[in-house]
Structures are given as structure tokens and as C-alpha cells.
N, C-alpha and C positions, 0 to 999 in steps of 0.2 A: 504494500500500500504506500503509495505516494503522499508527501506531502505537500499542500498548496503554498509557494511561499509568501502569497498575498496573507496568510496566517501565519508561517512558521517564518522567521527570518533565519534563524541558525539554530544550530543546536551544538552545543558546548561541552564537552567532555574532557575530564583532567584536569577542568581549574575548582581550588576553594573559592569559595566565596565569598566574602567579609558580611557580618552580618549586621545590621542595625542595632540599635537600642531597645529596649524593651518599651512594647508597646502591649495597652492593655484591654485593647478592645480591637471590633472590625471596625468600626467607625475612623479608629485611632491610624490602624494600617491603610484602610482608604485616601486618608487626608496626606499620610506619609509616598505613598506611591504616584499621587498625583500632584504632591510637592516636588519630587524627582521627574516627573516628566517635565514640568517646567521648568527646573534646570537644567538637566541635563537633557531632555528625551531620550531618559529610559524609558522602555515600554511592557519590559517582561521581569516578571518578580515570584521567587518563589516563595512560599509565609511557610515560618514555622510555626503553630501553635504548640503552644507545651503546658501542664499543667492545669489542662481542663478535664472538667467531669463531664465522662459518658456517663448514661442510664446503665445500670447494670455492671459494666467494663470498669468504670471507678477511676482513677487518674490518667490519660492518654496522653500523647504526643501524637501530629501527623502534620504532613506536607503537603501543600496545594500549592497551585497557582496562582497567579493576579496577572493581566496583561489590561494596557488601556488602550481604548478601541477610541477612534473619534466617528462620528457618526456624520452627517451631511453636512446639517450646523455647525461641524467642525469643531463640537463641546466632546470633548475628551470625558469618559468615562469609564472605569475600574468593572472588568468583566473575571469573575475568580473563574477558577478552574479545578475541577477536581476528578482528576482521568483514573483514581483509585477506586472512584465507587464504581456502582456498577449500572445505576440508575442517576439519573439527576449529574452528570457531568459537568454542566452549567447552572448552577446555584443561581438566585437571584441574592443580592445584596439581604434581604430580610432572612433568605434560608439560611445564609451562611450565616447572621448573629444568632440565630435561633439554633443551631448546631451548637456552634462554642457558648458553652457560659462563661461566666463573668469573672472565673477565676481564673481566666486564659489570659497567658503570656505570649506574646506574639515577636515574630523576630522577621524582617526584611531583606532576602540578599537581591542581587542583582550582578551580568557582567557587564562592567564596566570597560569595556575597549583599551581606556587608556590605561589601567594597568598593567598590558603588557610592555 
């Protein structure tokens, strides 16, 4: 399976990735990913949540997505991503607060070009 690169621009393997500061909400990672695209135009980000409660599961850690899409208006907005599940790939902005609770720590990487 091919991928379109009007969606994928690259794919990156063998680099770390320096991670942001802790952030303590989706809200909090939204406002941070789309403060980076106006500086820099990053567009692809991957979140780590850590230290949220599942139902059942009890403390978790998982990886998702974030890439920003701008739409015709040319207003730039935060579409997450989560290629793990098996359902639901494309979270809406409300699914994804309502997944993590409130006692999620959230972490930001991104590649930065000019670090090489």
C-alpha cells in the first residue's frame, strides 16, 4: 500500500526526538502544536500521554498522533491521529479529551530539519 504524499511528507527513522515540557491537558497540546506551526511550520507531532486512567486497565501510557491540516480558509487546525486503534483512527478533538483524563501528562516531539 502506497502512501499519498499530499498526506505523508516523510517518514523518519533512527532519529530521537527531543520532547517538550509537560503539558497537562488536550486543550494544552493543541494550543502547543499550533504555536509551533506558526513558528516554525511544523506540521507533524507525535503526543505522548503518560499517567492517565483507563476504565479497568488502571495507569496507561500511549502514542498518537497530531498533524495540522489547513482547510480552504487556510485556518490551520490540529487533526490527532491514532493508527493503534482499531476503530475510530480519526478522533474528533472532544473524543480525544474524553479518552484521556485529567491526570494525563502529555509530552510533544516533533522532526525538526534543522537539527541535522
Amino acid at each position: 500500500m502506497g502512501l499519498d504524499s499530499a498526506i505523508v511528507d516523510k517518514i523518519i527513522f533512527g532519529h530521537e526526538l527531543n520532547q517538550s515540557y509537560c503539558l497537562n491537558s488536550i486543550d494544552e497540546v493543541e494550543k502547543e502544536i499550533l504555536n509551533r506551526y506558526d513558528i516554525k511550520r511544523e506540521s507533524s507531532f507525535i503526543i505522548s500521554a503518560e499517567n492517565y486512567i483507563a476504565p479497568i486497565i488502571g495507569e496507561c501510557r500511549h502514542d498518537f498522533n497530531a498533524v495540522v491540516i489547513c482547510e480552504y480558509d487556510k485556518k490551520p487546525y490540529v487533526q490527532f491521529i491514532d493508527s493503534w486503534k482499531t476503530s475510530n483512527i480519526l478522533p474528533s478533538l472532544q473524543e480525544i479529551k474524553k479518552h484521556f483524563s485529567s491526570s494525563g501528562e502529555f509530552y510533544v516531539r516533533a522532526y525538526d530539519e534543522k537539527h541535522d
